[in-house]
C-alpha positions in Angstrom: 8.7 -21.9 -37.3 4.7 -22.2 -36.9 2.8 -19.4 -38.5 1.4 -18.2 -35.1 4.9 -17.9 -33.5 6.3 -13.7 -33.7 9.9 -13.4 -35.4 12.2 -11.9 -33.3 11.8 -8.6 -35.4 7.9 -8.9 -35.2 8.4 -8.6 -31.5 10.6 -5.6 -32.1 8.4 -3.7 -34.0 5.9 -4.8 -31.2 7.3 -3.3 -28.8 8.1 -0.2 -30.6 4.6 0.8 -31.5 3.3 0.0 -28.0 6.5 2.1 -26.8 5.4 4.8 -29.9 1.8 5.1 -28.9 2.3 5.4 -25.2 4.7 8.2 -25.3 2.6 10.5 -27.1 0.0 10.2 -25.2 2.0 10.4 -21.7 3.7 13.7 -23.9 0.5 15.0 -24.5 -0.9 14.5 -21.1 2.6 15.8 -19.1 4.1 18.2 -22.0 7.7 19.0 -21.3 9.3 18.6 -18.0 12.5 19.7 -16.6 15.6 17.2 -16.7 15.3 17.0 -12.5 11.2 16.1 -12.9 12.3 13.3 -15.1 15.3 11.7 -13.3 13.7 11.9 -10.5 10.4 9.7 -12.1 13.3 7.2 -13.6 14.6 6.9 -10.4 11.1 5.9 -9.2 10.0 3.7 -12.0 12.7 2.0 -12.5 12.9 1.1 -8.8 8.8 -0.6 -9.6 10.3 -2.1 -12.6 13.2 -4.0 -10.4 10.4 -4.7 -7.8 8.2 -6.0 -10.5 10.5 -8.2 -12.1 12.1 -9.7 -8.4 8.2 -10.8 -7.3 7.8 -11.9 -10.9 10.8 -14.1 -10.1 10.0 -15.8 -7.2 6.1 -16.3 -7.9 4.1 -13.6 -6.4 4.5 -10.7 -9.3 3.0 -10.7 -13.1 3.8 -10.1 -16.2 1.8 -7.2 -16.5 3.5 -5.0 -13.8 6.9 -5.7 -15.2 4.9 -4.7 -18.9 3.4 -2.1 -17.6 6.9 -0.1 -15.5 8.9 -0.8 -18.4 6.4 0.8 -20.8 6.8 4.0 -18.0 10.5 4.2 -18.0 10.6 4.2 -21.8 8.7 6.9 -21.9 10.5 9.2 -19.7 14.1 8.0 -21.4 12.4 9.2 -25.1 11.3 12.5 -23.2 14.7 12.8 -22.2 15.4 12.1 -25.9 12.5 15.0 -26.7 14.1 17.6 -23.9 17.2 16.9 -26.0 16.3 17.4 -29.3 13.5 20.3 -28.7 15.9 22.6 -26.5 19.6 21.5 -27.2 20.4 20.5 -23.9 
């Protein structure tokens, strides 16, 4: 494998301080929110991630969008995580 080429656990760990950094600064910026706030942005973003990735597809989408939703909807599934762990429920 070349030198320049990322392992498959380089990507990971990629990804996971991208995913890291962005949710504490969306957690700073939005604090807590309600379960119904959050499922109802999922529900949103993940319907901009699926629109993303179908013009991506069929040539008139980029990378960046489908980056850029699915950077979004990991956030609001580790504030789900954060709801769940700060209050319980």
């Amino acid at each position: 494998m070349p030198a320049t080429k990322q392992s498959d656990h380089d990507r990971l760990e990629t990804a996971l301080k991208e995913i890291r950094s962005s949710v504490k600064g969306a957690f700073i910026k939005w604090g807590y929110q309600e379960y119904s706030t959050i499922m109802l942005s999922v529900v949103e973003t993940a319907g901009e991630l699926a629109r993303a990735i179908m013009l991506y597809e069929f040539g008139n989408g980029n990378a960046g969008e489908i980056r850029k939703y699915a950077l979004q909807l990991a956030d609001l599934c580790i504030f789900i995580m954060i709801n769940f762990y700060l209050h319980g429920k």
